[in-house]
C-alpha positions, -999 to +999 in steps of 0.1 A: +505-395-020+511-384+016+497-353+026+501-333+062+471-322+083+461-290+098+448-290+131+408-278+130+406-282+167+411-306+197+410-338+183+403-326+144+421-317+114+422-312+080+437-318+047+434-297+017+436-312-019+456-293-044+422-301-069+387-316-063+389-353-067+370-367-096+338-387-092+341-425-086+351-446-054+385-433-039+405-455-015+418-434+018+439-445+044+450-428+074+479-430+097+470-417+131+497-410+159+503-403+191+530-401+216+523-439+226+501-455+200+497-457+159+471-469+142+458-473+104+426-461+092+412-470+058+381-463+041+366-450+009+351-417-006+322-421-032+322-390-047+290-391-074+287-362-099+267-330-094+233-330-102+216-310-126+198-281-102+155-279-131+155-240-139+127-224-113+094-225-125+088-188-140+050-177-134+048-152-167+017-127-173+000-148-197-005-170-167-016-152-142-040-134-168-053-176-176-057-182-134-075-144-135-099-152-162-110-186-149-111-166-114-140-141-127-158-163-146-161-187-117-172-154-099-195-145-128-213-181-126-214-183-084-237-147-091-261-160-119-265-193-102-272-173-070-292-147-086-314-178-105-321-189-065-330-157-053-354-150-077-373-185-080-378-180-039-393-148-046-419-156-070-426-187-046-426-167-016-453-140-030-431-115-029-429-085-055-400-082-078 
């Protein structure tokens, strides 16, 4: 079917579809012209479907409250481990408790 370009600027234009094309391999040609010169321009489109945008990851207060947890009981561990040093170099050290 023969459709008539817009001008879009010097040296573009464009053509507007009455409906998106569907998805596959579409032939297009061209006919360009000037005032002293024609010439034919062929090529295809390959128009694939749309993907499927995955949902964005929702971080829900059960979560968080798991990531808190581990949080202070790594905490809770780094303090007994560091309490365990301090007090063996104490003892060693002849200091009073």
């Amino acid at each position: 079917r023969k459709l008539s370009p817009r001008a879009h600027g010097e040296g573009e234009f464009e053509v507007v579809l009455d409906e998106a094309p569907k998805p596959g391999v579409i032939p297009v040609t061209a006919t360009v012209s000037t005032a002293s010169e024609t010439d034919l321009l062929a090529g295809e489109l390959d128009i694939h479907e749309e993907a499927h945008a995955d949902e964005a990851h929702v971080h829900g207060w059960k979560e968080w409250a798991l990531w808190g947890a581990g949080g202070v009981a790594a905490l809770v561990a780094l303090g007994l481990i560091a309490r365990r040093l301090s007090g063996g170099r104490a003892l060693r050290s002849g200091a009073a408790a």
